[in-house]
N, C-alpha and C positions, 0 to 999 in steps of 0.2 A: 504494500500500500504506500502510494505515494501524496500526500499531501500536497494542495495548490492553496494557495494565500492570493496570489495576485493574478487578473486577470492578463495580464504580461508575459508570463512566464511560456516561456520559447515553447516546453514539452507539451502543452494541449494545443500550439496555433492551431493544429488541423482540425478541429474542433469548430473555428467559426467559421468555416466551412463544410457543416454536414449536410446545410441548404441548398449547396448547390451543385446536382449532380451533375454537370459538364466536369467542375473541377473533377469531382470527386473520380469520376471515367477516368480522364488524362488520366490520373496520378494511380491506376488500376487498384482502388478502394472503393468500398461498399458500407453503408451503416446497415447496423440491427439496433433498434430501437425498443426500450424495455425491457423490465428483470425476464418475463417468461423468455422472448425472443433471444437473449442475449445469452440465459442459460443454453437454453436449447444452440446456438453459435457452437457453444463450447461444449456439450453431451454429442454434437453429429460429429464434430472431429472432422470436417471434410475441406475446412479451411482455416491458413492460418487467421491469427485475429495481433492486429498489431499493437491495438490497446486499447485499454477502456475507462470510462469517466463515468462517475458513479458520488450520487451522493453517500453520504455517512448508514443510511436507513437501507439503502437500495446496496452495498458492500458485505454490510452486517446480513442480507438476504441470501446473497448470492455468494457467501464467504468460503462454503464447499468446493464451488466450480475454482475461484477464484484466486485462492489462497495458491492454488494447485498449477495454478495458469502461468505459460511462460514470458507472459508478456505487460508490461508495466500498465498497475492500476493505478490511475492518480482517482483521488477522492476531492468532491469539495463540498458545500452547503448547495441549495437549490438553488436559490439569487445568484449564484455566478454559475452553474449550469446554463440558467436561462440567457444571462450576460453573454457568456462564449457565447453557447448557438446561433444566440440572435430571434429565439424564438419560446411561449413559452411551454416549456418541455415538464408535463408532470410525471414522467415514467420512472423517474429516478435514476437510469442510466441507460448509454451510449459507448456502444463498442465499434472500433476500425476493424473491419476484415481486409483480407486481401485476396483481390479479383482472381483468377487461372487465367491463362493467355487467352483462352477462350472458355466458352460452358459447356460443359460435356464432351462426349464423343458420342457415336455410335452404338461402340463398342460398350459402354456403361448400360446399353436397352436391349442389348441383343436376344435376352434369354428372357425377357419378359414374358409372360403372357397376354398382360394388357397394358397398354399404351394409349393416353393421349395426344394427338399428335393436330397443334395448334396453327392456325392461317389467319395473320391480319388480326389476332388479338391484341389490342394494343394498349387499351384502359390497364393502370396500372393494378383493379383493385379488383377487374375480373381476373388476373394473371395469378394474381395474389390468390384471389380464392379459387381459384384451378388446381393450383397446389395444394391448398386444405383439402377438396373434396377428393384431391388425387391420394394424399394420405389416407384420408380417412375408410376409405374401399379400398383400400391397398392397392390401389395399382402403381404398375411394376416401373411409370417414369412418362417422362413429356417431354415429345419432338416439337420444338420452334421451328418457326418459319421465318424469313431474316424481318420480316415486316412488325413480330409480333412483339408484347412489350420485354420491359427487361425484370427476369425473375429474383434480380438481386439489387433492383429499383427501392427503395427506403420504404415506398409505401407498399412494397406489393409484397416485401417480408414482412412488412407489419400486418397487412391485409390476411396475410398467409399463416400467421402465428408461428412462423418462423422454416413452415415446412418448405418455404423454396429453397433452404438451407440445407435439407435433408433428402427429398425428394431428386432420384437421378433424373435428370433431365441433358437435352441435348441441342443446339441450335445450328443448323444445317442450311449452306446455300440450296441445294439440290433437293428441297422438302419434297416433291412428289417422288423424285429416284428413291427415294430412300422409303416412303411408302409402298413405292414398287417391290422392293427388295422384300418388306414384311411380307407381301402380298405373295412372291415368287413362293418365300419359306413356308406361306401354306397359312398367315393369316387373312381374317374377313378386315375388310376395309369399311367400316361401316360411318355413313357421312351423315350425320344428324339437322335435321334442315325441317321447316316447319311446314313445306312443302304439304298439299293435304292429299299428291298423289303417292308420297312418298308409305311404307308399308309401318303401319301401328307399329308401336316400340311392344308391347305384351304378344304382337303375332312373332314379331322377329325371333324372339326370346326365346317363345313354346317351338320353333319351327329348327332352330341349330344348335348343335351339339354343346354341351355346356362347358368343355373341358377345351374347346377349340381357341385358339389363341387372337385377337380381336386388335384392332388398333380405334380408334373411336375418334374419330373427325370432327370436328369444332371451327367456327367461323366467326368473323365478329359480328358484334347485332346489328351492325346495320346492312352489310353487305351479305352476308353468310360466306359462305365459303364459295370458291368460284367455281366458276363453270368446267376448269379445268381437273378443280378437284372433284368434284361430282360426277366428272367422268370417268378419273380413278377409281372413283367408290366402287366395291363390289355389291355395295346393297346401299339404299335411302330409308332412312330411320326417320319416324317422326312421332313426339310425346304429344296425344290428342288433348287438344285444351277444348276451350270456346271458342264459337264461333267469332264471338265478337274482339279477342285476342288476339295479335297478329302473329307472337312470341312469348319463348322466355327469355329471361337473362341467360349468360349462356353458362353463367355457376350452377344457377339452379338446375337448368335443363342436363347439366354433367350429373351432377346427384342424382337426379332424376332416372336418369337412364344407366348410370354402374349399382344401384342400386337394384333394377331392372336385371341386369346380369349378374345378379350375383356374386361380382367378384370382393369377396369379403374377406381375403385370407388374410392374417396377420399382419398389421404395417410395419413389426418387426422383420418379417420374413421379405415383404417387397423393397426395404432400406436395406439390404445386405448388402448390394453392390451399389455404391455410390461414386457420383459425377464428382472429378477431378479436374 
């Protein structure tokens, strides 16, 4: 534990700048924000963390992970957390991670069974919860498409309660090639789209093998996904609302529909191999 007295002091500059992610890009750094998020940084182990700023309350919380941690805790009071930031911050603390040269690979999805695999999602707080709901059904990680937002965005690990941190995922120029490839290995490409020609999500369900390996296609709300991708698709999935509804969000419509499949195993067991 390192004590800060003066907002001066050289060791937190990078601090008042955790508002602004250009900076933060360049300099290949990422915040997590809050005790839960900040723990969970440091229990996935999947990136270093260069250091962290922490009140007195939010230290004495976190003092397990932290005590243990290789990388310099400076402590202050609130009023000069809020000071650095520049913004006001009740979470009690703010950890520096450190980017990969890139997100993922490939090769971190390859054995999945389920994958979602994202085109033109770009809201940071649907990204965010793409990865909650990917946790929570345990599916096995998520292919980006270069268009889509960024999973290690301040608001979309806080959105995400930290599983963009844990969750394998992967960002690809060649996103349909690489659909292709699941598709050759013998999974269903199945493209979710509100479409009312598209076949009931409880017919699809009852109709394919349960055990079959799936990739689940996702679009943003206003576009869906394109025409291109929908061509890829091996099947058009659609969760029947009202009439008078045009959509879902595309968080919801994810729960909605891995729920629908069943894929429930262990998020213990879908975290085993993690993106590097």
């Amino acid at each position: 534990m390192i004590e800060i007295t003066s907002l001066n002091d050289g060791r937190v500059s990078d601090y008042t700048h955790v508002g602004d992610p250009l900076w933060l890009l360049e300099r290949g750094l990422f915040v997590a924000e809050g005790r839960f998020v900040v723990r969970r940084l440091f229990e996935a182990g999947t990136f270093e963390v260069r250091s962290v700023l922490a009140t007195p309350a939010a230290f004495a919380a976190l003092d397990d992970v932290l005590i243990v941690s290789r990388c310099p805790v400076y402590v202050c009071p609130q009023d000069t957390v809020a000071q650095l930031t520049g913004f006001n911050f009740h979470r009690g603390c703010l950890a520096l991670g450190e980017r990969p040269p890139r997100i993922g690979g490939l090769d971190c999805l390859a054995r999945t069974r389920c994958l979602l695999a994202l085109e033109g999602v770009g809201n940071p707080d649907n990204v965010g919860g793409l990865f909650r709901v990917a946790a929570a059904f345990g599916t096995g990680g998520i292919l980006l498409d270069e268009t889509s937002g960024d999973p290690l965005y301040r608001k979309a690990i806080r959105t995400s309660m930290g599983w963009s941190l844990s969750v394998p995922c992967a960002r690809v120029r060649e996103w349909l090639a690489a659909l292709d490839t699941r598709r050759v290995a013998g999974a269903d490409l199945i493209a979710l789209t509100p479409d009312r020609l598209a076949v009931p999500l409880a017919d699809y369900v009852r109709s394919r093998a349960s055990d079959r390996p799936f990739v689940l296609m996702l679009g943003s709300e206003g576009a869906g996904l394109s025409s291109d991708a929908m061509a890829a698709a091996t099947v058009r999935v659609r969760i029947p609302i009202a009439k008078d509804v045009d959509s879902l969000n595309v968080v919801v419509a994810a729960g909605i529909a891995l729920a629908a499949f069943g894929n429930s195993s262990p998020v213990s067991e879908s975290l085993s191999s993690r993106a590097t």
